[in-house]
N, C-alpha and C positions, 0 to 999 in steps of 0.2 A: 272675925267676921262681924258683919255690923246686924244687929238687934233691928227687927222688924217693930215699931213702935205699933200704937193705937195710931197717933197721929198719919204714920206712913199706910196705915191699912185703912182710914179713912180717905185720904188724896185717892190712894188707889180704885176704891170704890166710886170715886167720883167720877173720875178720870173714863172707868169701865161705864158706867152713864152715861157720861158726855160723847164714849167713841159710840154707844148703842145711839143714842138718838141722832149720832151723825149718819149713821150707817143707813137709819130708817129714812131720812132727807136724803139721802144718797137715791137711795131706793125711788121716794116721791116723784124724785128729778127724773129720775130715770123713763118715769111712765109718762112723763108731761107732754105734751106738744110745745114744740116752738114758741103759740101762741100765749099758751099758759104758763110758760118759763116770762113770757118777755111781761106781764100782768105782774108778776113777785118780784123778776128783777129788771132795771129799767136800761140796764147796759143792754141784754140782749133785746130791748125793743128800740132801742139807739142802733144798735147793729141790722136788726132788719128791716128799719126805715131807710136804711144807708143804702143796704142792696136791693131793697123797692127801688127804690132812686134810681140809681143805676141801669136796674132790671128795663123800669122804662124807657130813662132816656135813650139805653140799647134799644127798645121795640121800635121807638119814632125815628131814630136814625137808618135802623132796617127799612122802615115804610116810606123813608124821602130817597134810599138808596136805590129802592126796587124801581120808584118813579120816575128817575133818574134813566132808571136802566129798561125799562119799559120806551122810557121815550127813544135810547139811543136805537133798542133793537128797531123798533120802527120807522127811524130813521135809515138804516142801514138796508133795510125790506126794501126803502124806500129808493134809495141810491142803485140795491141791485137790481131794482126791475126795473132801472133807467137804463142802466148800463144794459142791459140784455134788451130791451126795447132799442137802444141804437146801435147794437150790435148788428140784429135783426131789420134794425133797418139800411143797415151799411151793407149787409149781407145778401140782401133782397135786390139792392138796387134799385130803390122805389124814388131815388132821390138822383136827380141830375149831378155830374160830377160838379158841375157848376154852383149850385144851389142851397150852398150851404153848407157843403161838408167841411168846411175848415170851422165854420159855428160850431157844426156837433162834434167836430174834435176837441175843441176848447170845452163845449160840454163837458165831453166825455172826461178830458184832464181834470176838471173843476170837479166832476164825483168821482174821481179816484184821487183826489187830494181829500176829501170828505171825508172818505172812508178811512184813508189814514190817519185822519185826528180820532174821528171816533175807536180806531183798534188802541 
């Protein structure tokens, strides 16, 4: 068996040091916020500038996608109360047979082709 030196029960002492004070930084870390980790170490404030980043450009992309969609649904309002207006007026007979109704049929074809691009 090998002889425990002075030298070997010094390293060890040290060694027993160096894991306590890691343990206590282990600990530190542990209690930090995000904020206060990315202040000591500069990776983790490289990493959440990265998903700032992103975070936004996702918020602004939502906000042009909603605008988007806001304008189609009122479009679509827009088509269906034509369509139901010439419905109602084909329906009613307010309109000579002569008078137009081959117009409000093309109408009508032309907002039911609308509505198809818009679905």
């Amino acid at each position: 068996m090998s002889e425990v030196t002075e030298e070997t029960t010094r390293a060890l002492c040290l060694l027993n040091e160096e894991n306590e004070q890691l343990q206590t930084k282990i600990k530190e870390f542990e209690r930090m916020s995000v904020c206060e980790l990315g202040a000591v170490n500069p990776n983790v404030m490289s990493y959440m500038r990265h998903w700032e980043s992103r975070a936004t450009e996702a918020e602004a992309r939502v906000k042009e996608l909603e605008g988007k969609l806001t304008w189609a649904n009122s479009q679509w309002d827009r088509c269906v109360k034509r369509i139901k207006e010439l419905e109602a007026e084909l329906r009613n007979k307010k309109c000579e047979p002569h008078c137009g109704i081959i117009t409000r049929c093309e109408e009508l074809e032309e907002l039911v082709r609308k509505l198809e691009v818009c679905q």
